[in-house]
TORMITOR-470276 format. One record per residue (C-alpha): residue number from 1; residue in three letters; chain; z, x, y. Coordinates in pm, 1 decimal, decimal comma. Example, Ala and Ser with C-alpha at 12.3 -4.5 7.8 and 13.67 -1.06 7.14 Angstrom:
REM TORMITOR-470276
<node nr="1" rest="Ala" kette="A" c3="780,0" c1="1230,0" c2="-450,0"/>
<node nr="2" rest="Ser" kette="A" c3="714,0" c1="1367,0" c2="-106,0"/>
***
This chain:
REM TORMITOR-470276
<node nr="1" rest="Unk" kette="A" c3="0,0" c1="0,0" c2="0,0"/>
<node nr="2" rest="Unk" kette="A" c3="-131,4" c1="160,7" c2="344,5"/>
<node nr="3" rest="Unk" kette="A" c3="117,7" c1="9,7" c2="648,4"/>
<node nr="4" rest="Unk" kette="A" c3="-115,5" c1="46,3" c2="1022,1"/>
<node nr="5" rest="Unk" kette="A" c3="124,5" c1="35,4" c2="1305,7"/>
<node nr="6" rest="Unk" kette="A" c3="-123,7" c1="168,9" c2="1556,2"/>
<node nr="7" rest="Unk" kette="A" c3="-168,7" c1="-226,1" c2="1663,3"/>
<node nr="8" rest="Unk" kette="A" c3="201,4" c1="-326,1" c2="1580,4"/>
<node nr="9" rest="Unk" kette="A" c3="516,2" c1="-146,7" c2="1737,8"/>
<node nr="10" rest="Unk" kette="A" c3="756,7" c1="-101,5" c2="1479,5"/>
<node nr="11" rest="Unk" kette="A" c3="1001,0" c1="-208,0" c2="1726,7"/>
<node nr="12" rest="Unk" kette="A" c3="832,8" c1="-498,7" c2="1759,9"/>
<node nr="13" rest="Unk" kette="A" c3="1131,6" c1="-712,6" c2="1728,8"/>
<node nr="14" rest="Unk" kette="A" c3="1437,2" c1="-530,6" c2="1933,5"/>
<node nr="15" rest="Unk" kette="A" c3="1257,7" c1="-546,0" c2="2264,4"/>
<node nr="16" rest="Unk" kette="A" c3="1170,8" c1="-948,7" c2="2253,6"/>
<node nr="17" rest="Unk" kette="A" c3="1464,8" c1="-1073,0" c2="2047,3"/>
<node nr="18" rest="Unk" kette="A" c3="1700,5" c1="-931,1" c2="2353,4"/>
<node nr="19" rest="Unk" kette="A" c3="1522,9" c1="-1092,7" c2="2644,2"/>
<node nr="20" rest="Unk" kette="A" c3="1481,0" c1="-1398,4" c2="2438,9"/>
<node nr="21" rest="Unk" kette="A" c3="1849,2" c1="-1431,8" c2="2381,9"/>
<node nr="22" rest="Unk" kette="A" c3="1941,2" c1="-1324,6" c2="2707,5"/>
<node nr="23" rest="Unk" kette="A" c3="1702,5" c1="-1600,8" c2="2851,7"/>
<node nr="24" rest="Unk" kette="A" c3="1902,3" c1="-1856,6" c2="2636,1"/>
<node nr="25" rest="Unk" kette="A" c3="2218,4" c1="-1731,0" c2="2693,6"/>
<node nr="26" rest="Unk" kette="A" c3="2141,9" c1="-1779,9" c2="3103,2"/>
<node nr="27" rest="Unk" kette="A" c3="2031,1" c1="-2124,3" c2="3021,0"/>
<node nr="28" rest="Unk" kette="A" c3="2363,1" c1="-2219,1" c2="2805,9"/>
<node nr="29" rest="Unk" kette="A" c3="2611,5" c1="-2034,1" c2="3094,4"/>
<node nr="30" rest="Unk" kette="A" c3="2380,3" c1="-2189,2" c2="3393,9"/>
<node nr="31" rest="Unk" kette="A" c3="2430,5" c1="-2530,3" c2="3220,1"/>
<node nr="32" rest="Unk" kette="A" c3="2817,6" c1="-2506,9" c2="3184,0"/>
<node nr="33" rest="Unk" kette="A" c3="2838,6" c1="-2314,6" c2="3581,8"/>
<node nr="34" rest="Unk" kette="A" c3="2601,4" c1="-2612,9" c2="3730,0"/>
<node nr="35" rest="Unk" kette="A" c3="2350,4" c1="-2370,0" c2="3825,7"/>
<node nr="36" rest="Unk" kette="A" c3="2025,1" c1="-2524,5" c2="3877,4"/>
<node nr="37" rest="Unk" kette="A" c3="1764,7" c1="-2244,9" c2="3756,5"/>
<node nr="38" rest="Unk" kette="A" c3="1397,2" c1="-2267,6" c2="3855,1"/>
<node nr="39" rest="Unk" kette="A" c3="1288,5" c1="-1976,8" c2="3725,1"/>
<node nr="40" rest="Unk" kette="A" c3="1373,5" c1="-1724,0" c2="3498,3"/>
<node nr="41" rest="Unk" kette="A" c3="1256,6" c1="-1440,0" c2="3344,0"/>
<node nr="42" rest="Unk" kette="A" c3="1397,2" c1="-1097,1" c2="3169,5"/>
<node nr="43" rest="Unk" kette="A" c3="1179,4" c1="-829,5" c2="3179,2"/>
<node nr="44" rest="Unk" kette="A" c3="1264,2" c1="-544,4" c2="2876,5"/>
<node nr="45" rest="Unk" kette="A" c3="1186,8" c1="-208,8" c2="2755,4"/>
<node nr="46" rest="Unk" kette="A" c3="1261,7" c1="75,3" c2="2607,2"/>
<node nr="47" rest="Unk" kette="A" c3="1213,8" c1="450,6" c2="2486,7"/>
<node nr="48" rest="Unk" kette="A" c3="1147,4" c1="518,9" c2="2145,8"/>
<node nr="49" rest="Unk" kette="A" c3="1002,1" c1="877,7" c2="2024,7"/>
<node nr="50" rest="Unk" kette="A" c3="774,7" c1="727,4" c2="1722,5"/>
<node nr="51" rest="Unk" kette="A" c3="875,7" c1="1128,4" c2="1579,9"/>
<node nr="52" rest="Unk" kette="A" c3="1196,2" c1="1020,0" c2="1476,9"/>
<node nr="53" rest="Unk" kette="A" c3="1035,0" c1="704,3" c2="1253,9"/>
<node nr="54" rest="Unk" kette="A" c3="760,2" c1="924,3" c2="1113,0"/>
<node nr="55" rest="Unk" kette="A" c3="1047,4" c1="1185,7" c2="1004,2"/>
<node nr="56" rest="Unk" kette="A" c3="797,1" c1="1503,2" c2="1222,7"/>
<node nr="57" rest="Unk" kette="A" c3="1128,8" c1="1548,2" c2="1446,7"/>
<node nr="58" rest="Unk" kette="A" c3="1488,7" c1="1516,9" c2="1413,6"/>
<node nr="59" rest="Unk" kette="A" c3="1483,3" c1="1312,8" c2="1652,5"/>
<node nr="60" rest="Unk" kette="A" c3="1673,1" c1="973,9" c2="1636,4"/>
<node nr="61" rest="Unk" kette="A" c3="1443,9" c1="705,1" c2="1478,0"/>
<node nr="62" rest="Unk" kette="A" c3="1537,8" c1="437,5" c2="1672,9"/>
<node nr="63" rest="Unk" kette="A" c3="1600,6" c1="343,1" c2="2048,5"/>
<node nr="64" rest="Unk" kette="A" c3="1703,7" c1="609,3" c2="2279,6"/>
<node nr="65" rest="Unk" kette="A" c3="1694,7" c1="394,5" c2="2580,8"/>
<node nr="66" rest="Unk" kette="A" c3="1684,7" c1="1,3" c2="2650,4"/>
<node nr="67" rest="Unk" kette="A" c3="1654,5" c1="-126,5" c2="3003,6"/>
<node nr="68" rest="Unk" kette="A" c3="1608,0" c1="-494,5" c2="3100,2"/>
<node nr="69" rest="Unk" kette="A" c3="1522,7" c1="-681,3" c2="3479,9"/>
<node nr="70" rest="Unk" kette="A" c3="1660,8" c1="-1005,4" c2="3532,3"/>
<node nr="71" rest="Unk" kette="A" c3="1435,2" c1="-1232,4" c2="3752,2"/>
<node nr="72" rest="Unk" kette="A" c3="1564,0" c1="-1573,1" c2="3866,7"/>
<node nr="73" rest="Unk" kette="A" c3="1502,4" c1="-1783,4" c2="4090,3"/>
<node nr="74" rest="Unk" kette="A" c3="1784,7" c1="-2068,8" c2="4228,3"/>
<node nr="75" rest="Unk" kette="A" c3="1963,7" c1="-2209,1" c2="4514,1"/>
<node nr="76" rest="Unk" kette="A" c3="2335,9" c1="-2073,8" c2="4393,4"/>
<node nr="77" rest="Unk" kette="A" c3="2527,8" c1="-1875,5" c2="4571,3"/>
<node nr="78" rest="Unk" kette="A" c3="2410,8" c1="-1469,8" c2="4435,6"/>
<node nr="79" rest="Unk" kette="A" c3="2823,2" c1="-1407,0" c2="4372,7"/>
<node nr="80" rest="Unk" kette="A" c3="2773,5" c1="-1725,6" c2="4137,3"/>
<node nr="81" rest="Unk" kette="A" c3="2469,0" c1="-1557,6" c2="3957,8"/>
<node nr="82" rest="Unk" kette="A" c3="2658,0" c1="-1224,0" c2="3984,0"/>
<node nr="83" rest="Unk" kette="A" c3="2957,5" c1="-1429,4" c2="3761,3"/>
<node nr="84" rest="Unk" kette="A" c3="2665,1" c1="-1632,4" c2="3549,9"/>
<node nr="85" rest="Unk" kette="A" c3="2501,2" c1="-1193,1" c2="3508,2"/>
<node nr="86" rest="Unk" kette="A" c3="2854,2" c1="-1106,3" c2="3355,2"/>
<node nr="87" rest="Unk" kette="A" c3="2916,1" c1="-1377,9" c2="3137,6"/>
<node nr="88" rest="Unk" kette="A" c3="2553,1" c1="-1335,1" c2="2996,8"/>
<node nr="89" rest="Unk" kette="A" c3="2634,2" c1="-1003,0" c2="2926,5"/>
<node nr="90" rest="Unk" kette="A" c3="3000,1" c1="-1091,2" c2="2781,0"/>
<node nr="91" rest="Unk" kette="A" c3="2829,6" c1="-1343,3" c2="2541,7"/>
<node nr="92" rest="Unk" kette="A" c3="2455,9" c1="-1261,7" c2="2421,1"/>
<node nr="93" rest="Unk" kette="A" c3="2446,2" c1="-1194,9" c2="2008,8"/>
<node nr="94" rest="Unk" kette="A" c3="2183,5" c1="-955,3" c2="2047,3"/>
<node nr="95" rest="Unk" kette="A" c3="2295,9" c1="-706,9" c2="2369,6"/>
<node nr="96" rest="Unk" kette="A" c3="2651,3" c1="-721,2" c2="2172,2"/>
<node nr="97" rest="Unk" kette="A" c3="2489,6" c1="-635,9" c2="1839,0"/>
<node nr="98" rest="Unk" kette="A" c3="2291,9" c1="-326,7" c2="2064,1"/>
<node nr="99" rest="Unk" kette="A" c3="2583,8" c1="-198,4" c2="2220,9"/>
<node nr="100" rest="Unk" kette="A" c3="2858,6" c1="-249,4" c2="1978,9"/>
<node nr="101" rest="Unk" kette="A" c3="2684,1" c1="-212,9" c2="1645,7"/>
<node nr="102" rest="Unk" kette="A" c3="2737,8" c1="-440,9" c2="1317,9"/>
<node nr="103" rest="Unk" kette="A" c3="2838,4" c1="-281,2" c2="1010,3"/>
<node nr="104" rest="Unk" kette="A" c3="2551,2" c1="-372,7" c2="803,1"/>
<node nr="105" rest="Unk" kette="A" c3="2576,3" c1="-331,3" c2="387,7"/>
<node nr="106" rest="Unk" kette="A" c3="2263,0" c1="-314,3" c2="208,3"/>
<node nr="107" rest="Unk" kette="A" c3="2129,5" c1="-367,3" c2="-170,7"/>
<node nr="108" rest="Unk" kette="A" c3="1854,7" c1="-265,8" c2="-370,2"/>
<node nr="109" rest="Unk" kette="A" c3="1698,7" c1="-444,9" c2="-646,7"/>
<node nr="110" rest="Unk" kette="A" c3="1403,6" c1="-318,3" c2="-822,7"/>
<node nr="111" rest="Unk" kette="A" c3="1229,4" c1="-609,0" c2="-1037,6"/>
<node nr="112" rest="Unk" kette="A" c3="1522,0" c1="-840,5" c2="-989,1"/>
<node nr="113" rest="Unk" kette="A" c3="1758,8" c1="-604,3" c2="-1151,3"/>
<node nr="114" rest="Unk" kette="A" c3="2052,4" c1="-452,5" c2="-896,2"/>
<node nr="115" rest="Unk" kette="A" c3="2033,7" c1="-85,4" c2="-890,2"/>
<node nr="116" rest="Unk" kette="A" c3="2231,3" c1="-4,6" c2="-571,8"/>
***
C-alpha cells in the first residue's frame, strides 16, 4: 500500500478540529453571556517540520507551533468579549487536549487476535 500526502497534510485534522471547536465553544459561552455575535471566525495555523514525520530528522514529528486569530464581530462591550476570550479558552476540548495532553493507551491487533 503506497500512502500520497503531497495533496493531504497529515495534520490535516489538528489545525481545523481547534478552530472548529473554538467557534462552538464562542457560540455556547456567547449564548449563556447574552452576547449577540454577527460574525465569527478563527483563523489557525501552525509549524510542522514534515522531517520529523518522515523520520530524515530528529526533529519532533508533530506540532512545534500553533497560533490562532479570533475575528468577531458584535455590539458587546470588548471587556465582555475579553471575559467570553477567557472562558473559551478555560473550556474548549480540543485547545485543553493541545496544551495539557491526554494520556492516551493504545492496542494492537493483528487479524483480530490482541498482540499488544
Amino acid at each position: 500500500m503506497v500512502f500520497d500526502f503531497s495533496e493531504i497534510p497529515v495534520s490535516n485534522n489538528i489545525i481545523p478540529s481547534l478552530g472548529s471547536c473554538q467557534c462552538i465553544v464562542f457560540q455556547v459561552y456567547a449564548s449563556e453571556l447574552g452576547i449577540n455575535i454577527k460574525r465569527l471566525s478563527v483563523t489557525v495555523d501552525g509549524e510542522l517540520d514534515p522531517k520529523g514525520f518522515l523520520g530524515i530528522s530528529q526533529v519532533q514529528a508533530g506540532f512545534t507551533d500553533i497560533k490562532y486569530t479570533i475575528d468577531i464581530e458584535t455590539d458587546a462591550d470588548p471587556e465582555r468579549v475579553k471575559r467570553l476570550k477567557e472562558l473559551v479558552e478555560l473550556h474548549c476540548p480540543v485547545l485543553s487536549t493541545l496544551t495539557t495532553p491526554a494520556k492516551i493507551t493504545s492496542s494492537l491487533r493483528v487479524n483480530g487476535e490482541v498482540v499488544y
